[in-house]
VMD Tcl script that builds the backbone (N, CA, C; Angstrom):
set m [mol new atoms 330]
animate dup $m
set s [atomselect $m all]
$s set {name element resname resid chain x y z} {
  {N N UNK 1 A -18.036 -21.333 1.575}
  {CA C UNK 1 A -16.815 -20.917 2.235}
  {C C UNK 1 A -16.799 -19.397 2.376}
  {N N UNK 2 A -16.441 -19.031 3.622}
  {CA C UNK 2 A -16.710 -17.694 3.593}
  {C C UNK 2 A -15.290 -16.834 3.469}
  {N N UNK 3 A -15.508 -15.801 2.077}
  {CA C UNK 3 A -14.189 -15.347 2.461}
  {C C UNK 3 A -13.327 -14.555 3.613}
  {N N UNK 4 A -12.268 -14.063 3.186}
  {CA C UNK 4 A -11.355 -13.222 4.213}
  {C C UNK 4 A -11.881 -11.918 3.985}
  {N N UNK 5 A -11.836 -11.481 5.319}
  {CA C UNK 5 A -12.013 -10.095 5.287}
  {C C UNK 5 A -10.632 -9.219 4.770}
  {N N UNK 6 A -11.132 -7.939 4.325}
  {CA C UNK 6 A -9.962 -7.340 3.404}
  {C C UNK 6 A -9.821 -6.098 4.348}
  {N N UNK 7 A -8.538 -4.970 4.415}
  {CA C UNK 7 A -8.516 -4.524 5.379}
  {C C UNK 7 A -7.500 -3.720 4.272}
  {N N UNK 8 A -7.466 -2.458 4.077}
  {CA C UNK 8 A -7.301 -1.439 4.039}
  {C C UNK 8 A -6.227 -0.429 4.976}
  {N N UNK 9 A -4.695 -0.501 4.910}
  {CA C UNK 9 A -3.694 0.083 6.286}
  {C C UNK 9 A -3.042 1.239 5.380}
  {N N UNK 10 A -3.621 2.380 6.036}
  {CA C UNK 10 A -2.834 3.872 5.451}
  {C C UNK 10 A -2.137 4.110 6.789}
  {N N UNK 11 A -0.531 4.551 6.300}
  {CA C UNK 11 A 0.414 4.347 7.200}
  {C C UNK 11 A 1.575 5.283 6.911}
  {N N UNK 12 A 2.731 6.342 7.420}
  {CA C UNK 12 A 3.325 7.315 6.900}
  {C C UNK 12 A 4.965 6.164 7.213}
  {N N UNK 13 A 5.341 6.761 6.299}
  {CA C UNK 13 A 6.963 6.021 6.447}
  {C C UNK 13 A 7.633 6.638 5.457}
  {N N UNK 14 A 8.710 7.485 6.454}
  {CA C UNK 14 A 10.192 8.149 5.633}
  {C C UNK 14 A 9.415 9.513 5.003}
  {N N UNK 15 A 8.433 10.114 5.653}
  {CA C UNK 15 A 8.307 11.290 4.929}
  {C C UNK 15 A 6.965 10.920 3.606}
  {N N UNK 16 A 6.329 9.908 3.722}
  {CA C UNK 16 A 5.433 9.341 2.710}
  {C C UNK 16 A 4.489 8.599 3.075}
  {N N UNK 17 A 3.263 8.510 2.707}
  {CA C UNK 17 A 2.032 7.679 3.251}
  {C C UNK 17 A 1.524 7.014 2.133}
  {N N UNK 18 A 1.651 5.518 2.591}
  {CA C UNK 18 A 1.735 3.955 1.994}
  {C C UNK 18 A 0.053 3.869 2.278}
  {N N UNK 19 A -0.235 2.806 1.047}
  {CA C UNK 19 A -1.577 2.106 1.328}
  {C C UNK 19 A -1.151 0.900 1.070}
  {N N UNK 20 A -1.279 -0.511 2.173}
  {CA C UNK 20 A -1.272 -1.422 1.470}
  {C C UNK 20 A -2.934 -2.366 2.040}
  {N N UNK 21 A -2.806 -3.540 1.169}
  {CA C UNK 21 A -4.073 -4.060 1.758}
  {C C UNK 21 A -3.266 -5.650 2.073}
  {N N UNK 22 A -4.291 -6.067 3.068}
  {CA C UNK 22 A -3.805 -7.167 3.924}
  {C C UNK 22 A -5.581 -7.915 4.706}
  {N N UNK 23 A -4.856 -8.878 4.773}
  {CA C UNK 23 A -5.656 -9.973 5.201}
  {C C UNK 23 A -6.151 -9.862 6.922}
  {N N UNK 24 A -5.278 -9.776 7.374}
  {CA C UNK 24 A -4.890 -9.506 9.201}
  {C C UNK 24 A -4.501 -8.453 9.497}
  {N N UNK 25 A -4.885 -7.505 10.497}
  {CA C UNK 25 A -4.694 -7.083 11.144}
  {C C UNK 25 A -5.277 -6.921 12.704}
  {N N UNK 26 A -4.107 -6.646 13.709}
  {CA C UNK 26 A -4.157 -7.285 14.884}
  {C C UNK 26 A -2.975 -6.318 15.976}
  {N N UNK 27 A -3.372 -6.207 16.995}
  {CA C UNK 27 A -2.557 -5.567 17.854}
  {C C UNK 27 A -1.514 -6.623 18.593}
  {N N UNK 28 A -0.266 -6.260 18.243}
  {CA C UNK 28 A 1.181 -7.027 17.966}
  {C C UNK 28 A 1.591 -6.992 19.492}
  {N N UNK 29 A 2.665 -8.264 19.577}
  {CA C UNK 29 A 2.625 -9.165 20.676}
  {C C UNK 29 A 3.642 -7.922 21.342}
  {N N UNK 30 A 4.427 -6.950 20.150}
  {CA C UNK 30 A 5.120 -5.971 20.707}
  {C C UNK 30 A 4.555 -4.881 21.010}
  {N N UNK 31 A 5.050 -4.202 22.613}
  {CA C UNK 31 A 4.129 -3.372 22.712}
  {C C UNK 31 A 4.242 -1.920 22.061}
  {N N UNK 32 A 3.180 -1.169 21.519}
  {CA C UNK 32 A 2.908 0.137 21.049}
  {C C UNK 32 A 2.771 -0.083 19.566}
  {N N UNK 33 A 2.621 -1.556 19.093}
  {CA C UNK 33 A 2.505 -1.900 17.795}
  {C C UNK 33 A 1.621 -2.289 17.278}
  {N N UNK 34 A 1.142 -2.344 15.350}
  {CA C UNK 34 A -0.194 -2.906 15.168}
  {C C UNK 34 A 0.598 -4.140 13.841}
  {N N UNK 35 A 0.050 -5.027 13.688}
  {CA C UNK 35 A 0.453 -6.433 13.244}
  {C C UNK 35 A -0.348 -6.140 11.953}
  {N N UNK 36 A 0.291 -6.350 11.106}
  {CA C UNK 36 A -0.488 -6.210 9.532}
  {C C UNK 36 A 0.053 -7.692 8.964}
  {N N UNK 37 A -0.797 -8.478 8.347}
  {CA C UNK 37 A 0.121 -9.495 7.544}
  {C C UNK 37 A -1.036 -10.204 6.692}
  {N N UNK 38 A -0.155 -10.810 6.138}
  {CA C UNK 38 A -1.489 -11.595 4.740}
  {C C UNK 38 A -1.374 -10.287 3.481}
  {N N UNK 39 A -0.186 -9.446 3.399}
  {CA C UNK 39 A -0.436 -8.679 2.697}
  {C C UNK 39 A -0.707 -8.903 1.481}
  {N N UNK 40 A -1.706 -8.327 0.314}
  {CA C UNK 40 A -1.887 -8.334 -0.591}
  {C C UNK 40 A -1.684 -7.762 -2.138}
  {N N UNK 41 A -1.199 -8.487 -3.066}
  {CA C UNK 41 A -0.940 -7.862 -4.195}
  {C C UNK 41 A -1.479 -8.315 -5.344}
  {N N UNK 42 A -2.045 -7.508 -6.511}
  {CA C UNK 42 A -2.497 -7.744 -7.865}
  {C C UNK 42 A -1.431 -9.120 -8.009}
  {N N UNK 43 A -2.192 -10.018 -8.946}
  {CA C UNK 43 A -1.778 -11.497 -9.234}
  {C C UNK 43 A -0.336 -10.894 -10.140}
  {N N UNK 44 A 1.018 -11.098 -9.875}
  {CA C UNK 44 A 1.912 -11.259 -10.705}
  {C C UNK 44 A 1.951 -11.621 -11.940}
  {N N UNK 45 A 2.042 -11.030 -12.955}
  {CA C UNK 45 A 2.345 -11.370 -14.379}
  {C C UNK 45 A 0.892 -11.989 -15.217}
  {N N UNK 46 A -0.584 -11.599 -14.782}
  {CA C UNK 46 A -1.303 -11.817 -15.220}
  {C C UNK 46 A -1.867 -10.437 -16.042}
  {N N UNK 47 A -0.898 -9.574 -16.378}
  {CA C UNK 47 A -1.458 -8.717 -17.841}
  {C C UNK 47 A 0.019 -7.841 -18.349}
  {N N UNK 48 A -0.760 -7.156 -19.159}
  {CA C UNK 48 A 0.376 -6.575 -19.383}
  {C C UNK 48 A 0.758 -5.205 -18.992}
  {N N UNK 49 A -0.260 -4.323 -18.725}
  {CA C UNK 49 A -0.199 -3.444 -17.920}
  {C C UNK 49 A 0.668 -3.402 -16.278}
  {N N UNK 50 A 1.636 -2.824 -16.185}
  {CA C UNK 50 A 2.362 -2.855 -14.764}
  {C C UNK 50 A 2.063 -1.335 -14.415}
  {N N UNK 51 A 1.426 -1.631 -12.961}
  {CA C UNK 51 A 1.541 -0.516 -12.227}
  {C C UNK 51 A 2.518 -0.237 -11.137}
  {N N UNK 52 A 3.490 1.094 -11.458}
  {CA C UNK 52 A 4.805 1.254 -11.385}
  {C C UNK 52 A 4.913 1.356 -9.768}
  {N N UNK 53 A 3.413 1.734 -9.071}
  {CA C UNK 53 A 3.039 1.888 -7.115}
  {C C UNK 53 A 3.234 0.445 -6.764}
  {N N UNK 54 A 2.423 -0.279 -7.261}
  {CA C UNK 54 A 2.251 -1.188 -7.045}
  {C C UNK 54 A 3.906 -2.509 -7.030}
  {N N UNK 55 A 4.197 -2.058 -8.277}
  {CA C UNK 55 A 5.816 -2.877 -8.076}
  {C C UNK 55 A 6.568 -2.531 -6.990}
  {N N UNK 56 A 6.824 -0.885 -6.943}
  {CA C UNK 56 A 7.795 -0.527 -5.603}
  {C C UNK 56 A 7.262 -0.549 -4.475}
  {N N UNK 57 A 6.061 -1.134 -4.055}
  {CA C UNK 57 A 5.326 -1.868 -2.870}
  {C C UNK 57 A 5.696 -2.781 -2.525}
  {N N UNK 58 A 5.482 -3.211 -3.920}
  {CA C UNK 58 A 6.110 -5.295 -3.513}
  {C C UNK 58 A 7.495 -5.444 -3.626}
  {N N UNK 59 A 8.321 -4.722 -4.197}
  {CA C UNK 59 A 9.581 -4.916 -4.249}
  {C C UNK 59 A 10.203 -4.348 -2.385}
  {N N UNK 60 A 9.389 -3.583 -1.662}
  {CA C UNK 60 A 9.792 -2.958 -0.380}
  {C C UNK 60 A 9.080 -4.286 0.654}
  {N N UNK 61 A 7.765 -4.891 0.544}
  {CA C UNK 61 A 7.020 -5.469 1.170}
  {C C UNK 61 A 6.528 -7.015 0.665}
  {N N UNK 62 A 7.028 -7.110 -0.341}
  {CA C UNK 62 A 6.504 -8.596 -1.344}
  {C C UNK 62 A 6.921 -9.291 -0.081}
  {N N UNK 63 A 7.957 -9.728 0.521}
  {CA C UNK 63 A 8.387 -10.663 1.246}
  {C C UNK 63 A 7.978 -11.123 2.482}
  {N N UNK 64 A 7.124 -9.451 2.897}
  {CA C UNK 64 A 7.063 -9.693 4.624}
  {C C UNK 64 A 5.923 -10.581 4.820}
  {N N UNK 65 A 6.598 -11.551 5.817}
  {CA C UNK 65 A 5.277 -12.184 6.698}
  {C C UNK 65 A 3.952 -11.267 7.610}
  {N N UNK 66 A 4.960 -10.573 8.388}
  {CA C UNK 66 A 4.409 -9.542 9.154}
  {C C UNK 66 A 4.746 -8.084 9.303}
  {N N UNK 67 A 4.193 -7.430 9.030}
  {CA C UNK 67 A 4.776 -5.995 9.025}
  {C C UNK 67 A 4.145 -5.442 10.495}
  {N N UNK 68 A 5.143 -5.077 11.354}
  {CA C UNK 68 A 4.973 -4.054 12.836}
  {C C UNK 68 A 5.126 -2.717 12.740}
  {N N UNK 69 A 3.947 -2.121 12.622}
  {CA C UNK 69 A 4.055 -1.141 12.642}
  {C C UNK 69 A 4.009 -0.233 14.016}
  {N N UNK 70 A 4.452 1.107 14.276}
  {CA C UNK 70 A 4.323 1.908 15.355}
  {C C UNK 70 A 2.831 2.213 15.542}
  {N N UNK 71 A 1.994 2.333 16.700}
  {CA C UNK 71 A 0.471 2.843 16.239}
  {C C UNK 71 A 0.675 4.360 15.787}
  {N N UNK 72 A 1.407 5.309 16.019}
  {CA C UNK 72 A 1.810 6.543 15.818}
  {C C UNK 72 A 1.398 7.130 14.042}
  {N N UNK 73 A 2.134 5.382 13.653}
  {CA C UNK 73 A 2.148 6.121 12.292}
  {C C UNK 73 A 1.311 5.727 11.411}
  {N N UNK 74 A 0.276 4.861 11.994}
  {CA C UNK 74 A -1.039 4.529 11.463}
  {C C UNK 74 A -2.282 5.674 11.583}
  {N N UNK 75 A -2.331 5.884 9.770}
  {CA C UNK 75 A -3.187 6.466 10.228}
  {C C UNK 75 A -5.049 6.575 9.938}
  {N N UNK 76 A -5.120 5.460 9.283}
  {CA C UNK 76 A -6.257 4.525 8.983}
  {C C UNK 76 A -6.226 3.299 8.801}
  {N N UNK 77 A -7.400 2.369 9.421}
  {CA C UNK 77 A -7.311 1.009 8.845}
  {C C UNK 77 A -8.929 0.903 8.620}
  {N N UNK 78 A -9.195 0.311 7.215}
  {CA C UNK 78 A -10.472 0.476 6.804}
  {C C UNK 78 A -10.555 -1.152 6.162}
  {N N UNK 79 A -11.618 -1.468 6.409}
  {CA C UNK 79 A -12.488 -3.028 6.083}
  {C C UNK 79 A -13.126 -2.420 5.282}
  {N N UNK 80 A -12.857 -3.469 3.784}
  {CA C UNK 80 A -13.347 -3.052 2.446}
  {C C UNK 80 A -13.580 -4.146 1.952}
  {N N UNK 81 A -14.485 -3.790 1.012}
  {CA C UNK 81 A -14.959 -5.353 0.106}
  {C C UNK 81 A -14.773 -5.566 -0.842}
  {N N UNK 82 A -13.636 -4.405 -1.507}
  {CA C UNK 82 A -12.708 -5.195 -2.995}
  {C C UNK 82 A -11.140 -4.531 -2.787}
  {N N UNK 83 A -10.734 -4.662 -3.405}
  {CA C UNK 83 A -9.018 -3.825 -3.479}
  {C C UNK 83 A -9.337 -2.532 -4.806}
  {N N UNK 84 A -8.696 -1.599 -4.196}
  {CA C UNK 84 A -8.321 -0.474 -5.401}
  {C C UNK 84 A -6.682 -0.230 -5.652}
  {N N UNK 85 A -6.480 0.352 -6.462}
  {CA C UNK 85 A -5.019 0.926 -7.091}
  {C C UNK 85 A -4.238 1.234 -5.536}
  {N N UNK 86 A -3.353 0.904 -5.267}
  {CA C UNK 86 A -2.671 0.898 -4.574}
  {C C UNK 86 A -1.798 2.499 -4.422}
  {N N UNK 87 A -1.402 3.264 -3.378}
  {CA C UNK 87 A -0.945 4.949 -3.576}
  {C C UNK 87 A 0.518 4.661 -2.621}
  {N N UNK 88 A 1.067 5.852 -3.399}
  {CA C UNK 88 A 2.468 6.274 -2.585}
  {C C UNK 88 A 2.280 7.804 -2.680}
  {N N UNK 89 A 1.970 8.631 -1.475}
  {CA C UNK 89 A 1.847 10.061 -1.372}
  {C C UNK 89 A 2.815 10.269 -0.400}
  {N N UNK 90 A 2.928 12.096 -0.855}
  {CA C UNK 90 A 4.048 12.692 -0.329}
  {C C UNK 90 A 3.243 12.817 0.844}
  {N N UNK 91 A 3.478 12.742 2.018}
  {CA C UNK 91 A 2.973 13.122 3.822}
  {C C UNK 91 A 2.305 14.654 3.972}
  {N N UNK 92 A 3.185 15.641 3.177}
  {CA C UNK 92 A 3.026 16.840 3.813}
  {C C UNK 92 A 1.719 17.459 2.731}
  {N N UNK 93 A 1.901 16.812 1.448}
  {CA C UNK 93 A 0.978 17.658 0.084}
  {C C UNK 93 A -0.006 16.756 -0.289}
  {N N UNK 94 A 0.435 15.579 0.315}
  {CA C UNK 94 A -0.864 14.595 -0.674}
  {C C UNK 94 A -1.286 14.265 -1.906}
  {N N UNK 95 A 0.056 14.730 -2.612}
  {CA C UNK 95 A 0.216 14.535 -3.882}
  {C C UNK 95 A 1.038 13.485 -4.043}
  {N N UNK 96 A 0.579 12.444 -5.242}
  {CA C UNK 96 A 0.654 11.165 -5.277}
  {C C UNK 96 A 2.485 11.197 -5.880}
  {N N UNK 97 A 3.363 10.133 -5.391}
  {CA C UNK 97 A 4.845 10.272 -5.388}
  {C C UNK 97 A 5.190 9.292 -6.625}
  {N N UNK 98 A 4.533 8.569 -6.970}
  {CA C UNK 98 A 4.548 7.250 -7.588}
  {C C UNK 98 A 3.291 8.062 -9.316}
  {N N UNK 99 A 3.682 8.388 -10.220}
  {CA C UNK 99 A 2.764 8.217 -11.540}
  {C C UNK 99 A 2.516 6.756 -12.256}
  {N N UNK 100 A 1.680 6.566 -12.394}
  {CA C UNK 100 A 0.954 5.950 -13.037}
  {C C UNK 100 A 0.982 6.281 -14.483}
  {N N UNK 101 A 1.280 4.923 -14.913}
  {CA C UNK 101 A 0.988 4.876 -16.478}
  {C C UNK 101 A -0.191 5.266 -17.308}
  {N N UNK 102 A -0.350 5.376 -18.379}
  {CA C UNK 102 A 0.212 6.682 -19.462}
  {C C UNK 102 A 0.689 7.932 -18.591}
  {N N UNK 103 A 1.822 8.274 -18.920}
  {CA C UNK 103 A 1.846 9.873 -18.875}
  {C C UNK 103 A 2.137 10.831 -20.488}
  {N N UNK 104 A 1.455 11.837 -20.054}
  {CA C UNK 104 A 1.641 12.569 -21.631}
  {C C UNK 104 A 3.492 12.783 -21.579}
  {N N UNK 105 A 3.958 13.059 -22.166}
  {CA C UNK 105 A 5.532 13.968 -22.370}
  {C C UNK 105 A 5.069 15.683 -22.176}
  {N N UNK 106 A 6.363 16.295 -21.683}
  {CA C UNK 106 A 5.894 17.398 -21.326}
  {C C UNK 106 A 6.054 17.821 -22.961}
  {N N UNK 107 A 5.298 19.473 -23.163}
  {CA C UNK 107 A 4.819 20.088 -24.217}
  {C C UNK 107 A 6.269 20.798 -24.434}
  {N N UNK 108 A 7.293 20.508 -25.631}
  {CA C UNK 108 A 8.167 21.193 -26.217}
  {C C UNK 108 A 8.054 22.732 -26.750}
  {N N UNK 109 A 8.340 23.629 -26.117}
  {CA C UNK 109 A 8.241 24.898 -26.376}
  {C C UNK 109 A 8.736 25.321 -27.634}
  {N N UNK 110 A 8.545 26.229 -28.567}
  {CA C UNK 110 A 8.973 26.475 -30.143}
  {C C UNK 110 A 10.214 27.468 -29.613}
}
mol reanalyze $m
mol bondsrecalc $m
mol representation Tube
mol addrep $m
């Protein structure tokens, strides 16, 4: 059985650039749009580690069948052959918006 191809959609929304990964993608029946769907997420409740990107992904996108996007605000789609950590970056710095677990505590000054 051959699997699904995996697909890779970096995309800016509200001032922030999303990675999610998805099964389909396809140029949408609406015009100036690109069709993302089959989206994908780490198996629910299979550890104990939660990654905090990854929840406010699925809590914004867990539901959608299809996500339409503008082509404007696409700004990669890459065919890949495993999934990585999922990102929420700021648009303008590229510095990641979403931390990831462990963080140190900041250093208490004397």
């Amino acid at each position: 059985m051959k699997s699904k191809k995996l697909y890779k959609v970096t995309f800016l929304s509200q001032g922030k650039t999303l990675e999610l990964y998805a099964h389909q993608v396809a140029s949408s029946a609406l015009w100036g749009f690109t069709e993302v769907g089959e989206i994908v997420f780490d198996s629910q409740g299979e550890g104990v580690v939660i990654d905090p990107t990854e929840e406010r992904l699925r809590e914004e996108f867990g539901n959608t069948r299809v996500l339409h996007l503008p082509i404007q605000c696409i700004l990669r789609v890459e065919e890949v052959d495993r999934r990585a950590p999922l990102a929420i970056r700021d648009a303008t710095s590229g510095e990641k918006v979403v931390t990831p677990f462990p963080i140190a505590p900041p250093l208490r000054k004397p």
